[in-house]
Steps between C-alpha positions, in 0.01 A plus 500: 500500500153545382348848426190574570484750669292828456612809467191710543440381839583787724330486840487886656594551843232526773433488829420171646296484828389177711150455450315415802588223697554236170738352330488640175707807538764487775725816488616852348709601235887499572641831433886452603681131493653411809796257589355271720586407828460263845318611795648224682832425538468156583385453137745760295805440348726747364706518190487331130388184435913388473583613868186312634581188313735398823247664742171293527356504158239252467562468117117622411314766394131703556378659211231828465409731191514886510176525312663868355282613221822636319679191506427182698788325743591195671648555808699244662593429859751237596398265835756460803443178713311706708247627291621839443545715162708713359427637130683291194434701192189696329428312137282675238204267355524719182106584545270699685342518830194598616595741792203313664414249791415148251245380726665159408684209627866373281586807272884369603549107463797300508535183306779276730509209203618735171655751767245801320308769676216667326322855571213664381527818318150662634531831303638389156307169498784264521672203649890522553732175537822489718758211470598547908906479574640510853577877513231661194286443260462459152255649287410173222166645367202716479123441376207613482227368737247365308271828647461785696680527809654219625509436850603165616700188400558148567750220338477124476781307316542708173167640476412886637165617506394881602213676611407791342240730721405738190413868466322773292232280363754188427400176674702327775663163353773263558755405241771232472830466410785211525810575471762389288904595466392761800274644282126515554260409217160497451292236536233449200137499678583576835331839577174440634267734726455555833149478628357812439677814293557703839604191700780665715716207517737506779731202436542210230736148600511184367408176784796281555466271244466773218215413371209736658588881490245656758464911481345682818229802380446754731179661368320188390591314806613231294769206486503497154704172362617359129653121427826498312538298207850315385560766285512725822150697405275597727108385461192698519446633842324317785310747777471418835380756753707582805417397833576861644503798306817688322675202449852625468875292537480133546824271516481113449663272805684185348220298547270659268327718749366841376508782728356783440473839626152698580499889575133555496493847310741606806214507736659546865632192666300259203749346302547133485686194350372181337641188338365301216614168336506483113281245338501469102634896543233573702565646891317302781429685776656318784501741777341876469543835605729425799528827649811726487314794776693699340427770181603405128684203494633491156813306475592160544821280583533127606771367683581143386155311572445569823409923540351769262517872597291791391638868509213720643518818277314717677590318866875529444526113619567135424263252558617161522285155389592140599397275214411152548525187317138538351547852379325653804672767644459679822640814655754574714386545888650843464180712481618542099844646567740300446758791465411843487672722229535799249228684445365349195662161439429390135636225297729269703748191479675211648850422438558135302587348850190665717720698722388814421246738434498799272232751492486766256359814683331730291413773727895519662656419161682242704545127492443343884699207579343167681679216637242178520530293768416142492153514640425764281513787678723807331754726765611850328876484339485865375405737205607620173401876443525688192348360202325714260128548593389345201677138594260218474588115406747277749679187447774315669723261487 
């Protein structure tokens, strides 16, 4: 395992409040850890993860980090059939956390192919690797970002790239890695610079054919995007202004189609979603600023290529998005609720098979559960309650 970590970072503990009606800081400070547990009964299941084997388990999991400045955690929920959770394990990154809301989109992904799932380390400035088993995790390795606070992730074959939102007069950046033996290594040449110094990225993923990584900058209102050479380095940056402003979490459909969130500064009932096609790494505005009526839509999740949804921070809803063909995308007929739930939905997730919808719930420490039907529309299947205030990241299986 690699060691780089430092030992003079030490992150006090403070007080954490939500600022305003944004996405940048979404909860308080966890002062006691809590077992957690099902609202709904139609979505529990009791017992270890041996007695359920023969009672409905789906055979997947949902993923979330602690954040806890002290030490940072993966927590891990096994799936029933239905949808429901029940907790599978706590597994130290061996960093830091930040104690903070990320303001960011994939600080927890998985990575199906090598069967790896990588977090960020926000408060110790490092990236942790997991080699996933059916029933826990393994701890393979441990680097450093490439830069101050890292805050999201995102995988293509054997390549990993991060992006790091900075602090304390150091520069926001992304840096890349591939890993090799289920170790990450550096990749010569691949940090590069975000738009501006104070950029306030909010997400970083690669397109589906790995070969565009496009980074979402909050205070620039930016889509800022790099080319990646055969050597798996990213290019200088290429700036394209947002359609709306605070462009935040964006998700690719299978057909290339970027979607991307818009929460307008959190200005009541403003927030928006628009798509863009790539071109030569460039994002084509195909159809803009569709409205959300809702306040601070910051996260995004598409279901196969046919819906995208946006968690309304501030509106504690779902908005759903049909996508067409074209890349044009239009909104539900639902008034902008597609499903109304916690009070501050953050970062969310579909499972592998589009069946259901996780949403990470940063003001009820809670995880809500959403079956999708097939015309899109989500019906509630119940809610996980208990996770440490300072929870932010979700992935599933």
């Amino acid at each position: 395992m690699n060691s780089f970590r430092s030992n003079s970072l030490k992150p006090a503990s403070r007080l954490i409040t939500t600022l305003g009606w944004t996405c940048l800081a979404l909860s308080a400070c966890a002062t006691d850890e809590v077992e957690p547990t099902l609202e709904a009964t139609e979505a529990s299941a009791e017992g270890t993860p041996d007695d359920a084997a023969v009672s409905g388990w789906y055979g997947s999991s949902v993923y979330v980090i602690d954040n806890v400045p002290s030490r940072n955690a993966v927590r891990r929920f096994r799936r029933r059939a239905d949808g429901g959770l029940i907790s599978a394990g706590t597994f130290p990154t061996g960093g830091l956390g930040s104690g903070d809301g990320l303001g960011s989109q994939g600080a927890v992904i998985l990575d199906d192919k090598a069967r790896m799932l990588y977090v960020v380390n926000a408060g110790s400035d490092e990236i942790s690797a997991f080699e996933v088993h059916p029933f826990h995790l393994v701890l393979r390795d441990i680097v450093r970002s490439g830069g101050a606070r890292p805050i999201s992730l995102t995988v293509h074959d054997d390549l990993l790239y991060v992006v790091n939102a900075g602090r304390d007069g150091i520069a926001g950046n992304i840096a890349g890695f591939r890993l090799v033996n289920r170790e990450l290594v550096p990749i010569a040449s691949s940090i590069r610079p975000l738009s501006a110094a104070a950029a306030g990225p909010a997400q970083v993923q690669f397109d589906p054919a790995g070969t565009t990584l496009v980074v979402t900058e909050k205070a620039t209102n930016n889509l800022t995007t790099y080319r990646i050479n055969g050597q798996g380095a990213a290019g200088a940056p290429i700036v394209t202004p947002s359609h709306g402003q605070t462009p935040f979490g964006f998700s690719f459909d299978h057909r290339g189609t970027l979607i991307v969130s818009e929460a307008f500064g959190g200005a009541p009932n403003a927030s928006a979603v628009s798509s863009y096609r790539l071109t030569a790494g460039v994002p084509v505005l195909v159809s803009g600023s569709v409205p959300t009526e809702q306040t601070a839509a910051c996260w995004i999740a598409i279901r196969g290529t046919r819906y995208a949804f946006a968690t309304n921070t501030a509106s504690g809803s779902v908005s759903g998005y049909a996508i067409d063909d074209d890349g044009t995308i239009e909104r539900f007929s639902d008034g902008g609720v597609t499903a109304q739930v916690g009070g501050a939905p953050t970062d969310l997730d579909f499972t592998h098979d589009g069946r259901v919808l996780y949403v990470l719930d940063s003001s009820g420490d809670a995880i809500d559960i959403l079956r999708a039907r097939a015309d899109g529309s989500l019906e509630t299947g119940g809610r996980l309650t208990g996770l440490p205030a300072t929870s932010v990241g979700i992935a599933a299986e």
